[in-house]
C-alpha positions as CSV (number, residue, x, y, z in Angstrom):
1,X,-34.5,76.1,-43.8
2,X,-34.4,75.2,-40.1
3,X,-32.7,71.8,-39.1
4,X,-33.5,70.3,-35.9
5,X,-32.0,67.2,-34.1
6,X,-34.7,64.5,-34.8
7,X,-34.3,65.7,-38.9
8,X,-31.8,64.0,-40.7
9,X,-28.6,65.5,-41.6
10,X,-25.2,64.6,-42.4
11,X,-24.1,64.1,-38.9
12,X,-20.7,62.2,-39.8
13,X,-21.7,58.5,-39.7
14,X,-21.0,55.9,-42.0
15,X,-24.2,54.9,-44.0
16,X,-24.2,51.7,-41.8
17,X,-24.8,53.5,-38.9
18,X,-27.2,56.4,-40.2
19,X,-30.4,54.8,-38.6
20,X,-29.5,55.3,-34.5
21,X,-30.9,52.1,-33.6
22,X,-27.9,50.7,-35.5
23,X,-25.2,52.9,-33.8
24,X,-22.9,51.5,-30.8
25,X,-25.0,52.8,-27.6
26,X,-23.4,52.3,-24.2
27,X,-25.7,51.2,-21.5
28,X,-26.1,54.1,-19.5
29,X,-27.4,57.6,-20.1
30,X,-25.9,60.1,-17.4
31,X,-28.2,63.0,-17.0
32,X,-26.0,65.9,-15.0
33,X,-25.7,69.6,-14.1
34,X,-22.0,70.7,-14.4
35,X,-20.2,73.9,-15.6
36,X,-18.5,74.4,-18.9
37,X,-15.3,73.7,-17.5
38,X,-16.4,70.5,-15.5
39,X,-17.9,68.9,-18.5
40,X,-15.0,69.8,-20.4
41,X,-13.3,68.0,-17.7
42,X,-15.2,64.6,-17.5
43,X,-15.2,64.7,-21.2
44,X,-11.3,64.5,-21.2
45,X,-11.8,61.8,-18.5
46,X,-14.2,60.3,-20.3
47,X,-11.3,60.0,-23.8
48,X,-9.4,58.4,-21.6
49,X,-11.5,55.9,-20.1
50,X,-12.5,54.5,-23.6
51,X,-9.1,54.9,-25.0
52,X,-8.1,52.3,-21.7
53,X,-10.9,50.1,-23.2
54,X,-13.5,50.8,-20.2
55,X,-17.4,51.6,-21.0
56,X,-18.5,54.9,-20.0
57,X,-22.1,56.5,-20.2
58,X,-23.2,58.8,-22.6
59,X,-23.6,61.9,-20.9
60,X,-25.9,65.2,-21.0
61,X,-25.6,67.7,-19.4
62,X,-27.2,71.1,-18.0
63,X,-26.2,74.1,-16.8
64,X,-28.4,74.8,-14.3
65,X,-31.0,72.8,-12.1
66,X,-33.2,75.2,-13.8
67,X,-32.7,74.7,-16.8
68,X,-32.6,70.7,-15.9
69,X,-35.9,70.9,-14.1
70,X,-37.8,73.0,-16.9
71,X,-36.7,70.0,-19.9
72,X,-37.2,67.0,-17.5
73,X,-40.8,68.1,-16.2
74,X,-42.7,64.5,-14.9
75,X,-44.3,64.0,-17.9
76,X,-41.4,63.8,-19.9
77,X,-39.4,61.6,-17.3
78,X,-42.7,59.3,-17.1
79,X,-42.1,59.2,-21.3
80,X,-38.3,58.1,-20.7
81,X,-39.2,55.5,-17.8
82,X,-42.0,54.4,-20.3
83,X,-39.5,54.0,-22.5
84,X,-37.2,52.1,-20.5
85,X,-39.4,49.8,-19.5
86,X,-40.7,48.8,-23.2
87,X,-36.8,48.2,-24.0
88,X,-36.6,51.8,-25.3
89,X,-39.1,51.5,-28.8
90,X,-42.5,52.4,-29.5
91,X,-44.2,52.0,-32.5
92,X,-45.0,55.2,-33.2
93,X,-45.4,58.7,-31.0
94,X,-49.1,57.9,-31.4
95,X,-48.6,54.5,-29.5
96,X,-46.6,56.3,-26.8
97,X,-49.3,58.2,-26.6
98,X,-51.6,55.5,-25.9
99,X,-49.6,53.8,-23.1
100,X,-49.0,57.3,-21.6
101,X,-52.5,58.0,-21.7
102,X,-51.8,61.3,-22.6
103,X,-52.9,63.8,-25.5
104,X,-51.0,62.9,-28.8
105,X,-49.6,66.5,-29.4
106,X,-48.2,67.0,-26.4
107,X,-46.2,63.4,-26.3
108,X,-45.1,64.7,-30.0
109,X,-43.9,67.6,-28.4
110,X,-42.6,65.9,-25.5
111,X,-40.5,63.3,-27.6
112,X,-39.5,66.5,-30.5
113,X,-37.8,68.2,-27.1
114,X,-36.0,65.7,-25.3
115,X,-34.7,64.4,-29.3
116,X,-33.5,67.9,-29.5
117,X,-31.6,67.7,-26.0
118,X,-30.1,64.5,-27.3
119,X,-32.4,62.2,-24.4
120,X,-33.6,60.1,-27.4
121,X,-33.6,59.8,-31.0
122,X,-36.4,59.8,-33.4
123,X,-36.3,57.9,-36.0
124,X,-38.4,58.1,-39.4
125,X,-39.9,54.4,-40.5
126,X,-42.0,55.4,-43.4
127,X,-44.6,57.7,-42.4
128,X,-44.2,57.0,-38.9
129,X,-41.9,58.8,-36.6
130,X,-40.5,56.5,-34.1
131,X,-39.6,57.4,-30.5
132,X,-36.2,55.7,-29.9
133,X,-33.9,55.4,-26.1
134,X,-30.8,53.0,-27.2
135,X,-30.0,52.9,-22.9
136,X,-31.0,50.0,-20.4
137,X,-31.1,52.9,-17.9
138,X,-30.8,56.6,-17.3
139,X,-29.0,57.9,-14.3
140,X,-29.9,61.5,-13.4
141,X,-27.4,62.7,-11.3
142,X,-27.3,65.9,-9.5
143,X,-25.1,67.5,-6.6
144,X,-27.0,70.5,-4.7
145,X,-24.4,72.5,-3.3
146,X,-25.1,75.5,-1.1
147,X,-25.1,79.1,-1.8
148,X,-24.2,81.9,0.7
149,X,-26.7,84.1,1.5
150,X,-25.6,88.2,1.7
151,X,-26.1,88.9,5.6
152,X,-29.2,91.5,4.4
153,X,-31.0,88.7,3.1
154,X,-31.0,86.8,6.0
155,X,-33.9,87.1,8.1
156,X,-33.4,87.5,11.4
């Protein structure tokens, strides 16, 4: 049997908090493309900020702009800022849908991806799957850096 994110699983919580929408969220979702070692890094940084008692975002990241740019197509950042702006709940992926205006398969698939990224949570209410976004805003933040080109590749 195959477990994805958005099924449920023993993930460590207390049984208080086993529904997401009644987990401690912090206000921000930071959306980033770092290295290994430089989220290794900020999450160090990160201990100690909330050990000092300050807030700090809750933070994923990507390897690559690639591989940022081929989760977070439009669509799916139209579904977060849809989201957002209906204080992060919809009724149902079916509802989504509707205010999307967009197929209901592909917002399923949509909301199953970015759940499985950890951008959102689903969460089951009976027979309805819920598309859930516990931030007030998500902060997508991405440093382009150059790359040398070999002098052959350069045209001249």
């Amino acid at each position: 049997m195959t477990l994805t994110m958005t099924e449920r699983t023993d993930d460590g919580w207390p049984d208080e908090y086993r529904d997401p929408r009644d987990r401690p969220h912090p206000s921000v979702l930071r959306i980033t493309v770092e290295s290994f070692d430089e989220m290794c890094e900020d999450t160090r940084a990160a201990v100690g900020a909330v050990e000092e008692g300050e807030d700090q975002p809750a933070v994923v990241s990507f390897r690559s702009v690639g591989e940022l740019r081929k989760i977070l197509t439009d669509r799916r950042i139209e579904l977060l800022q849809m989201l957002v702006a209906t204080d992060g709940a919809a009724e149902s992926i079916a509802a989504l849908a509707a205010d999307l205006d967009r197929d209901y398969s592909t917002v399923h698939d949509d909301v199953t991806l970015l759940a499985d990224y950890g951008l959102l949570f689903v969460v089951e209410d009976g027979q309805s799957r819920r598309p859930y976004l516990p931030y007030d805003r998500v902060h997508l933040d991405v440093e382009l850096v150059g790359r040398h080109l070999d002098e052959g590749a350069m045209a001249t």
